[in-house]
C-alpha positions as CSV (number, residue, x, y, z in Angstrom):
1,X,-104.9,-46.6,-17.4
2,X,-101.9,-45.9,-19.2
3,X,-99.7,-48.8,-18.1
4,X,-96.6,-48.5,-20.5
5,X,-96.1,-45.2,-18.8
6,X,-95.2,-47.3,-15.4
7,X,-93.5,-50.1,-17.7
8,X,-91.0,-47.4,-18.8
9,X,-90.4,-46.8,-15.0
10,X,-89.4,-50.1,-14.5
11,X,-87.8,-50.8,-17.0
12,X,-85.3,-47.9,-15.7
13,X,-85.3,-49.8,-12.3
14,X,-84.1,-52.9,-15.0
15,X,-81.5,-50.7,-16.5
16,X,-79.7,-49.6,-13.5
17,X,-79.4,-52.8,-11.9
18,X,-78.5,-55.4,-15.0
19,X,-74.7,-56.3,-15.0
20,X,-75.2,-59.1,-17.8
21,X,-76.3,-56.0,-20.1
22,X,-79.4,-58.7,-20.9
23,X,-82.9,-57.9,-19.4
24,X,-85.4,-60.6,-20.3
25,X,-89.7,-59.6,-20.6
26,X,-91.7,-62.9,-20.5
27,X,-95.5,-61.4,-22.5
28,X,-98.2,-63.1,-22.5
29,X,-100.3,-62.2,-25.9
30,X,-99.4,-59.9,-28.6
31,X,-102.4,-57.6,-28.2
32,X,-101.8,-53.4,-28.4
33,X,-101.6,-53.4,-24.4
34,X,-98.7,-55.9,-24.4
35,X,-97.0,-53.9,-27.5
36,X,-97.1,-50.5,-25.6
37,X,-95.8,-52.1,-22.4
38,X,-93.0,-54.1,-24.0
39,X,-91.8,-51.0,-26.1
40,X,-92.0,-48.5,-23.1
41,X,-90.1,-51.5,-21.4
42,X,-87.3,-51.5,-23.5
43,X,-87.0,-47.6,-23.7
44,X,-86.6,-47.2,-19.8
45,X,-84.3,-49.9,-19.7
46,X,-82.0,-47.9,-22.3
47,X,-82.5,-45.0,-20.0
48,X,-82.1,-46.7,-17.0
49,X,-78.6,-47.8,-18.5
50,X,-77.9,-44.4,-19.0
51,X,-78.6,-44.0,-22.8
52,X,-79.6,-39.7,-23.3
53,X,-83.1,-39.5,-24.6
54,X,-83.1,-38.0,-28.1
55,X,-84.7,-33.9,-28.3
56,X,-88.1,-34.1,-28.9
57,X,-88.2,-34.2,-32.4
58,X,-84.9,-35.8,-33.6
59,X,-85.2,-38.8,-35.7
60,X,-82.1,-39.9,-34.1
61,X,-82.5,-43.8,-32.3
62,X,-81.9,-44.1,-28.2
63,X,-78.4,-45.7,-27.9
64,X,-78.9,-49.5,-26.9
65,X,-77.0,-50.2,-24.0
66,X,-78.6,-53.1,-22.8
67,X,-80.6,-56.1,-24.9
68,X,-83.6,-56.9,-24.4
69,X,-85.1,-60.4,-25.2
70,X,-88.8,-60.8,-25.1
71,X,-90.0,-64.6,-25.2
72,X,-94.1,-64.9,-25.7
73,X,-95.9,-67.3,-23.7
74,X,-99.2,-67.6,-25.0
75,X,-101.6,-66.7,-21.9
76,X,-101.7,-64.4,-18.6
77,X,-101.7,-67.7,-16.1
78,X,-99.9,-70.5,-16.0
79,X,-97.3,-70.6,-13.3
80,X,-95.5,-73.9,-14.7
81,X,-94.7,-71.9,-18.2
82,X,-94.1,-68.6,-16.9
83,X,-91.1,-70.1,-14.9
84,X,-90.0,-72.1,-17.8
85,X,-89.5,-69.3,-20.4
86,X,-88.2,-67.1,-17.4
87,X,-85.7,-70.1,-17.3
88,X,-85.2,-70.1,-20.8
89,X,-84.0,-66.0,-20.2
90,X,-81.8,-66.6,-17.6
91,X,-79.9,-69.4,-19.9
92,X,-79.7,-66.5,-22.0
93,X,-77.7,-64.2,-20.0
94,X,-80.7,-62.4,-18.9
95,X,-79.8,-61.2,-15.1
96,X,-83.0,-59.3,-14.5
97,X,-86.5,-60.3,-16.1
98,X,-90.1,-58.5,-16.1
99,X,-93.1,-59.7,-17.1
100,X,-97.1,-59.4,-18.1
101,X,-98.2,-62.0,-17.1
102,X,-100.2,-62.6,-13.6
103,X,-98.5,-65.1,-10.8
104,X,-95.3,-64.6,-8.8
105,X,-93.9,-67.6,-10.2
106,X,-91.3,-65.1,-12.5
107,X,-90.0,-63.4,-9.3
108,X,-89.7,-66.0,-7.0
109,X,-87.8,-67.8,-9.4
110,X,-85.5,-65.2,-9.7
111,X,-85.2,-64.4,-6.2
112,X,-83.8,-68.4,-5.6
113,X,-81.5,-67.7,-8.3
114,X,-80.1,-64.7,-6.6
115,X,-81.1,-62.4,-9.4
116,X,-83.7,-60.0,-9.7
117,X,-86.8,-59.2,-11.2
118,X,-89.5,-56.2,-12.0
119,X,-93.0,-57.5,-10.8
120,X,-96.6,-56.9,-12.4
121,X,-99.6,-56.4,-11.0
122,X,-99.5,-55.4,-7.1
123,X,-96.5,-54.6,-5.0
124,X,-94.8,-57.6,-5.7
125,X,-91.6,-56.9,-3.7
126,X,-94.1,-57.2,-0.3
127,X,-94.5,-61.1,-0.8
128,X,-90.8,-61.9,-2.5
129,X,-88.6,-59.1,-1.5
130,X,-86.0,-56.9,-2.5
131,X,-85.0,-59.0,-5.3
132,X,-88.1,-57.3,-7.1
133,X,-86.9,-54.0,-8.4
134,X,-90.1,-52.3,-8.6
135,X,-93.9,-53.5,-9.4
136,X,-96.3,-51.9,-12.2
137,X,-99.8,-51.6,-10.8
138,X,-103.4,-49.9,-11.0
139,X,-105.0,-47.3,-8.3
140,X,-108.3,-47.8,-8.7
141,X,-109.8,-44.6,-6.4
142,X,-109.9,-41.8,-9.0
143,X,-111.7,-44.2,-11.4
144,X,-114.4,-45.2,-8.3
145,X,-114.9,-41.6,-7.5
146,X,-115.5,-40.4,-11.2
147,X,-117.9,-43.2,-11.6
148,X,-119.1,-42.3,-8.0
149,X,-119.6,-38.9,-9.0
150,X,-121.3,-39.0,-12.3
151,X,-123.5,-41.4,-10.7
152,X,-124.2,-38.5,-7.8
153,X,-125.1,-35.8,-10.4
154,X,-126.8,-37.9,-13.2
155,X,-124.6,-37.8,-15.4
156,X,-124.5,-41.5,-16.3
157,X,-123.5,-41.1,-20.0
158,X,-121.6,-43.4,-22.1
159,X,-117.9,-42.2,-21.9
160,X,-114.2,-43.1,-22.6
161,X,-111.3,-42.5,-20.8
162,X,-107.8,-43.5,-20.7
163,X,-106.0,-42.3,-17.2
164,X,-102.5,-41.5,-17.4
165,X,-99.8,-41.1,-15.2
166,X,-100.2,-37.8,-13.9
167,X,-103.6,-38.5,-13.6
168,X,-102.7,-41.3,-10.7
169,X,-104.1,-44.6,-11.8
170,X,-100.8,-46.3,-13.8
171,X,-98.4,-46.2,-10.6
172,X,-95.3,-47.9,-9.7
173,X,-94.4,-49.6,-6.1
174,X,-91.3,-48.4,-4.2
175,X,-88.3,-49.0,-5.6
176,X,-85.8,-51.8,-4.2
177,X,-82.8,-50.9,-2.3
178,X,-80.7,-52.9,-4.4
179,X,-81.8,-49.9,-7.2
180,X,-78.3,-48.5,-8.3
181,X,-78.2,-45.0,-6.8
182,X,-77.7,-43.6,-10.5
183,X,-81.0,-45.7,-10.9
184,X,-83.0,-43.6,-8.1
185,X,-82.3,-40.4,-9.6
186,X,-82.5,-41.5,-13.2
187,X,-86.3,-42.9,-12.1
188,X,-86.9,-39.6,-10.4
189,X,-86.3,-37.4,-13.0
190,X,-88.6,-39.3,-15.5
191,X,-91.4,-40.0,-13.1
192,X,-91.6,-36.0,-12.5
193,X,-91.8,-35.9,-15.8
194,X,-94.8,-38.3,-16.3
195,X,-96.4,-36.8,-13.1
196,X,-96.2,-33.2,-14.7
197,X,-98.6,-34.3,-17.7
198,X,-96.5,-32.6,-20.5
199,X,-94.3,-35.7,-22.0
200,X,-94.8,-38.9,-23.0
201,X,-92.8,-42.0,-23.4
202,X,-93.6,-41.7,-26.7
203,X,-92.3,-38.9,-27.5
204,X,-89.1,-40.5,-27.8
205,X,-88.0,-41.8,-31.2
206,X,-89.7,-44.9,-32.4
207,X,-88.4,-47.5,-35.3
208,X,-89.8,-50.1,-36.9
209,X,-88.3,-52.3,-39.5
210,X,-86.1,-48.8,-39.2
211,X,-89.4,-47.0,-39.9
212,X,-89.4,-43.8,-38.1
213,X,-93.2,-44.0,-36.3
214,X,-93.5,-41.0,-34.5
215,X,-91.4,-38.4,-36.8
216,X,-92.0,-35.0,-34.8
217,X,-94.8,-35.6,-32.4
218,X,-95.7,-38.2,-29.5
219,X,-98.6,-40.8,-30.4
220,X,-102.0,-39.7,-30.0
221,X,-104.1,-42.2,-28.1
222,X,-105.8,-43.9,-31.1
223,X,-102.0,-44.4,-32.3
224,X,-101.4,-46.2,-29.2
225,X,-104.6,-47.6,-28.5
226,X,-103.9,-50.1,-32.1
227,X,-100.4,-50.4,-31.8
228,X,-99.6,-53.7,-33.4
229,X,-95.4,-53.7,-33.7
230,X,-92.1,-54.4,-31.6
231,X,-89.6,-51.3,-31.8
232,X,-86.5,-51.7,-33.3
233,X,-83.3,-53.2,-30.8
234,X,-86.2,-56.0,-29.0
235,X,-84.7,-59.6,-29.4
236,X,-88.3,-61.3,-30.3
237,X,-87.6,-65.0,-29.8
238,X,-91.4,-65.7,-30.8
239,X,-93.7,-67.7,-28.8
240,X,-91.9,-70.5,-25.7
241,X,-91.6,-73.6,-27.3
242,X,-93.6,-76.6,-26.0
243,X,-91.5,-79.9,-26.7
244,X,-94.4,-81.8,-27.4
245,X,-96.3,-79.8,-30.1
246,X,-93.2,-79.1,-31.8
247,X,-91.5,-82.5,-32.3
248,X,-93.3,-85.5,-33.7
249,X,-93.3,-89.4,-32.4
250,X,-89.9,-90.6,-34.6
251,X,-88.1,-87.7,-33.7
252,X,-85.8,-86.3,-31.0
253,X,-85.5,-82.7,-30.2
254,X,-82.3,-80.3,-29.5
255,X,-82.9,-76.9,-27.6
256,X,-80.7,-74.6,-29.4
257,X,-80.0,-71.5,-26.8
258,X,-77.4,-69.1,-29.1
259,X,-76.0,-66.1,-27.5
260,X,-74.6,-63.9,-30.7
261,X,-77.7,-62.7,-31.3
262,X,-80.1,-64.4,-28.9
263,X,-81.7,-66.9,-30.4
264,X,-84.2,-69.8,-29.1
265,X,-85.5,-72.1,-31.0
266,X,-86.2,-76.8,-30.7
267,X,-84.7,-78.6,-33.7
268,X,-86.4,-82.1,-34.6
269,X,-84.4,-84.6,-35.8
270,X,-85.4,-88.1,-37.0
271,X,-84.5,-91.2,-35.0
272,X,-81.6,-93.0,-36.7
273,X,-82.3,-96.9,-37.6
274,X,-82.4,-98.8,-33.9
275,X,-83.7,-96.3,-32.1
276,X,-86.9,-94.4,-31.9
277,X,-89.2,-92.3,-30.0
278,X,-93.1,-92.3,-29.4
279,X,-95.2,-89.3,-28.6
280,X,-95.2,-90.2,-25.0
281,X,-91.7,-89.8,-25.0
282,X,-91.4,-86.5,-26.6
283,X,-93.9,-84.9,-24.0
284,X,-92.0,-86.4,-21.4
285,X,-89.1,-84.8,-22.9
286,X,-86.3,-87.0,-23.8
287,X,-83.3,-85.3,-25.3
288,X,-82.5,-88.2,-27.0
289,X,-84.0,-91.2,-28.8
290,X,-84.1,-94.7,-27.9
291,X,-82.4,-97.3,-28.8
292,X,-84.5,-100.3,-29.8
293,X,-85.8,-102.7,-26.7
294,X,-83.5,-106.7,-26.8
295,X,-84.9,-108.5,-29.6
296,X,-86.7,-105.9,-31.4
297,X,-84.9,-103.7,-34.1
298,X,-85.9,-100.5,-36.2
299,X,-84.6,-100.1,-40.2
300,X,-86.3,-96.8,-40.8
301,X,-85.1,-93.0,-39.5
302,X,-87.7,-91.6,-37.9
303,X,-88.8,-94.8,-36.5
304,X,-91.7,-94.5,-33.8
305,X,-91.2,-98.1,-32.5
306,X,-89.1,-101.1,-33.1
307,X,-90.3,-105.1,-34.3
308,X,-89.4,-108.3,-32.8
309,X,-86.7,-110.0,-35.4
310,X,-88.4,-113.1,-37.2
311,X,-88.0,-116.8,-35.8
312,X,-84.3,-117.9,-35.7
313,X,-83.1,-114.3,-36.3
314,X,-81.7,-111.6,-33.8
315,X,-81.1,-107.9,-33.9
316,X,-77.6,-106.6,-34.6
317,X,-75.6,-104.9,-32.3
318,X,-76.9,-101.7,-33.5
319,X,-80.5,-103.0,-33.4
320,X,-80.9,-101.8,-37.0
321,X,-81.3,-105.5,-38.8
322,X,-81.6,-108.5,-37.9
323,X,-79.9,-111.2,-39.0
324,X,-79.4,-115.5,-38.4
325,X,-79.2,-116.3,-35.2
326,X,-76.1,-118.1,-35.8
327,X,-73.8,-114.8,-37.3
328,X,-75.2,-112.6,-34.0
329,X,-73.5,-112.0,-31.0
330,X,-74.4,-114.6,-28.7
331,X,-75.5,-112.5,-26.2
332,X,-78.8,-111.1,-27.9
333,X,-80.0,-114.4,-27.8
334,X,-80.0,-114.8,-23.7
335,X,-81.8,-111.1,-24.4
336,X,-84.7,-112.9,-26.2
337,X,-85.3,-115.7,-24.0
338,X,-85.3,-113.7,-20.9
């Protein structure tokens, strides 16, 4: 079905409520189906925060009134790192967050952090609550009785089809009470417009790289069906950072959150002389390296472990030489012989 027609939907429901004026999308790979979703997202959230839709035809851009900032996760499932880039959002600014990818991790989190979420997959706002704006999900009962059908009259043919909105298999749950008023209406208007089966989400203008795609017209199905590009005014912070793949043993890592623009990114930098890190210690996530065990010391940057000092010599107080026993602080010595 056509999914990014219910993605615009919620992304209304996102629009409405956000007071932070920053809704976060956590996606799971860049395929054509996460493209159309994500860009249908962002346009209902521009809508939902009361941005006027273009005349069809206009090549002028929807008015941003909220950011979006879409962080890439790298698969469908995996609980532990759906939470952490939804964390990652919410560091952000990000008061709302929706998502494509398939546990309840994303909401629940949100929920306990007395913000809200749009839900994916099933009526998500059943198991969490009405911190779950809206959910995005599939009816599967006109596709069983086509099939059902051709199957009763022989007519068991190779075919394609792509249900849309007004056909009833993309669908939205009911929207959350804590949906703005404005929000309801807003969402009503649109959805008739879905259900009536003569507009398109993408009939609004689309940039990218402030390349007009759709100058005139709505995308046909084959345009959609290989879309392969983010639309202009969606903060892509690339895929969520693992510490551990990024960083190398000798090195300590920085997450760098910035605001103005949102930005997300680890910086690496070497261990000074006395410390050090291993690779254990990077997966483990240290924010800091460390300083060289008593009576061992480290003379390189980048060090990934330290040395024991020669006979009759100690580490100095930095841990970055070591020198006679006799010129060191006393006190490393009781650190060797214990």
């Amino acid at each position: 079905g056509k999914v990014y027609q219910s993605r615009y939907l919620a992304g209304i429901a996102a629009g409405a409520k956000t007071k932070s004026k920053r809704v976060g999308f956590v996606a799971a790979i860049p395929i054509p189906e996460l493209y159309r979703n994500i860009n249908a997202f962002y346009l209902g959230v521009q809508v939902g925060a009361g941005s006027v839709i273009p005349p069809f035809g206009s090549t002028d851009k929807i008015e941003q009134r909220v950011e979006v900032i879409l962080l890439w996760i790298g698969t469908f499932y995996d609980p532990d790192t759906e939470e952490e880039a939804a964390r990652r959002l919410v560091d952000l600014g990000c008061d709302v967050v929706g998502h494509h990818t398939d546990s309840t991790r994303i909401p629940i989190l949100m929920k306990n952090k007395k913000l809200h979420s749009v839900g994916s997959n099933g009526d998500i706002r059943r198991m969490v609550g009405e911190s779950v704006l809206t959910s995005t999900s599939l009816t599967w009962g006109p596709i069983f009785k086509h099939f059902a059908t051709s199957t009763y009259h022989n007519h068991t043919v190779p075919e394609s089809f792509w249900y849309s909105y007004s056909q009833g298999v993309p669908t939205n749950m009911e929207l959350s009470f804590d949906v703005p008023q404005q929000g309801f209406s807003i969402y009503e208007t649109e959805q008739s417009k879905l259900l009536s089966g003569n507009w398109d989400v993408t009939c609004i203008p689309l940039y990218h790289n402030n390349n007009l795609m759709n100058r005139g017209k709505c995308l046909s199905d084959e345009e959609l069906l290989t879309m392969d590009y983010i639309i202009d005014g969606i903060y892509d912070l690339g895929t969520l950072v693992h510490i551990g793949e990024v960083c190398p043993a000798g090195n300590s890592f920085v997450e760098v959150l910035s605001h103005h623009p949102p930005t997300h990114y680890i910086k690496c930098t070497p261990c000074p002389p006395g410390m050090y890190s291993t690779l254990v210690d990077v997966i483990n996530g240290p924010t800091e390296c460390l300083k060289c065990p008593n009576g061992q010391y480290a003379t390189e940057f980048g060090s990934q472990g330290c040395l024991y000092c020669p006979p009759n010599m100690i580490p100095t107080e930095e841990s970055n030489a070591c020198v006679s026993q006799s010129s060191g602080p006393s006190n490393m010595l009781v650190g060797i012989l214990a």
